[in-house]
C-alpha positions as CSV (number, residue, x, y, z in Angstrom):
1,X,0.0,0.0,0.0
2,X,1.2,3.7,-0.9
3,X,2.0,6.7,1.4
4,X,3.4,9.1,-0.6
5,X,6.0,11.5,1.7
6,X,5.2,14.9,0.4
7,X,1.7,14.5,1.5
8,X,-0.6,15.3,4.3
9,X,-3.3,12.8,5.7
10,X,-7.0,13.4,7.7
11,X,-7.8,10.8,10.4
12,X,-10.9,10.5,8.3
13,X,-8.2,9.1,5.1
14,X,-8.5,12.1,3.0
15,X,-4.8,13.1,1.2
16,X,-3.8,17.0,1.2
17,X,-1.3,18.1,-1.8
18,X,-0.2,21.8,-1.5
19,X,-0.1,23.3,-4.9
20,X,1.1,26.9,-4.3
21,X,-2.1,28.8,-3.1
22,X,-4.0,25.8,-3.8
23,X,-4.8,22.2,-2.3
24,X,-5.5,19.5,-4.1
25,X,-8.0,16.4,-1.7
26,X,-8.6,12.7,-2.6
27,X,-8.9,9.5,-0.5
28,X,-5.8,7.4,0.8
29,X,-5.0,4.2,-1.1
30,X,-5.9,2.3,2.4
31,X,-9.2,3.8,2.5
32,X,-9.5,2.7,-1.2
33,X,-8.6,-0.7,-0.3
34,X,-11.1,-1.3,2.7
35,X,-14.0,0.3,0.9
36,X,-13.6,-2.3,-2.4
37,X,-14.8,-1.2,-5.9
38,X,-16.2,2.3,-6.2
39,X,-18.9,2.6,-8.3
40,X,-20.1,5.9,-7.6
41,X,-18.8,9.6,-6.3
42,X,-20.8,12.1,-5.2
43,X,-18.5,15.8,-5.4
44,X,-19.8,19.4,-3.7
45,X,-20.1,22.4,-6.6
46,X,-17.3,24.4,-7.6
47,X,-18.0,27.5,-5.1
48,X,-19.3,25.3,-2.6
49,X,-17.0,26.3,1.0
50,X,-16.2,23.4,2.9
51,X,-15.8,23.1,7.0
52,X,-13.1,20.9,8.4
53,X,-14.2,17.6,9.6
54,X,-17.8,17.8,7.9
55,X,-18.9,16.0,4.9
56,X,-18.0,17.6,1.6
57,X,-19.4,14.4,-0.9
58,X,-19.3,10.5,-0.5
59,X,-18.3,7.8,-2.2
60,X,-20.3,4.6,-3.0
61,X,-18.9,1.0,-2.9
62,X,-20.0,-2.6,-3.8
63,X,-19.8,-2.6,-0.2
64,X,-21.2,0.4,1.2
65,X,-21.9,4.2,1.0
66,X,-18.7,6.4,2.8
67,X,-18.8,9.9,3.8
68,X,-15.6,12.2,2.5
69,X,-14.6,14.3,5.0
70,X,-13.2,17.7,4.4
71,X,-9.7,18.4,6.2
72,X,-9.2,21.7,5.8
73,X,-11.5,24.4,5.7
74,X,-12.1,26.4,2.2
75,X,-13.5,27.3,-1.3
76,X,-14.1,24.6,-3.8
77,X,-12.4,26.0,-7.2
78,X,-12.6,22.4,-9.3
79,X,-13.8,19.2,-9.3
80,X,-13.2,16.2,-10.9
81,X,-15.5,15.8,-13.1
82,X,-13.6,12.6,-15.0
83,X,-14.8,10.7,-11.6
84,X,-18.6,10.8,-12.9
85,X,-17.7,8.7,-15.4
86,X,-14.9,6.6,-14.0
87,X,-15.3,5.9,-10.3
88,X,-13.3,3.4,-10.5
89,X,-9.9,5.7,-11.0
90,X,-10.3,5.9,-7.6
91,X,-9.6,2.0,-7.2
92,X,-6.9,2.3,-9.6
93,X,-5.0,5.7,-9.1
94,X,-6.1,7.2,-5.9
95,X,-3.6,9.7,-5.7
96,X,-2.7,10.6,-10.1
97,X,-6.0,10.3,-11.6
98,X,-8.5,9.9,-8.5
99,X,-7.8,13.2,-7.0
100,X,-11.3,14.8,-5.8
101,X,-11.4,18.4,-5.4
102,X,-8.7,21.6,-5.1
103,X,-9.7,24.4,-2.5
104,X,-8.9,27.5,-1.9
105,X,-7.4,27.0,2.2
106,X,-9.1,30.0,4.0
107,X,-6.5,29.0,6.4
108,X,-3.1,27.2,4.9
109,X,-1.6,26.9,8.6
110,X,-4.6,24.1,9.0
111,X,-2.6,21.9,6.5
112,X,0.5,21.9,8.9
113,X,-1.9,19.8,11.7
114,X,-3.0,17.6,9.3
115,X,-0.4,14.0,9.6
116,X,2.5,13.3,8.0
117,X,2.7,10.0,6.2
118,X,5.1,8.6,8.4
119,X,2.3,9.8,11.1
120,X,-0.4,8.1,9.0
121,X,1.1,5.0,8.6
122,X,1.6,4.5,12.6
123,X,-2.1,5.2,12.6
124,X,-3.7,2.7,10.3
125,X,-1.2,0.1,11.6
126,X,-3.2,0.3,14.6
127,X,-6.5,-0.1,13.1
């Protein structure tokens, strides 16, 4: 399973990647894994704001239905769209091609609580 370093990680398994003003959200390769094949993703509108550890979307597996949790708190400025169509990049590429959303931070120092993936590891090794 994949970690990659220069990313940031939600307790919830949602991935942060800083792109200069911007952040770009998706869900962690484990949460990938333990939810089986997605089949469906439910995204907020481009404008929509987002509040830190509230839904933002959700994501529907063979499984079950799983709530996506925003880590940071901000303005929605894209969406994937490419995920209507293909849920199932987020099987295959969660971090390349799976990505979510990109937000606006309305406060980038909130990114520097989230865990590092050494820190994220530890904490599904546990679970």
């Amino acid at each position: 399973m994949s970690t990659p370093k220069e990313l940031r990680y939600s307790e919830e398994h949602e991935w942060v990647k800083t792109e200069g003003d911007t952040v770009r959200i998706g869900i962690t390769d484990f949460a990938q894994s333990e939810l089986g094949d997605i089949v469906f993703v439910e995204l907020p509108e481009v404008g929509d704001e987002i509040q830190a550890d509230e839904p933002f979307g959700s994501v529907e597996s063979v499984k079950t239905v799983s709530e996506l949790y925003a880590p940071i708190n901000g303005k929605v400025i894209e969406i994937n769209e490419e995920l209507e169509d293909s849920p199932e990049f987020v099987n295959e590429s969660p971090y390349e091609k799976a990505w979510m959303i990109v937000v606006e931070p309305a406060d980038s120092t909130e990114i520097d609580k989230l865990m590092t993936a050494e820190q994220y590891d530890d904490m599904i090794k546990e679970d």
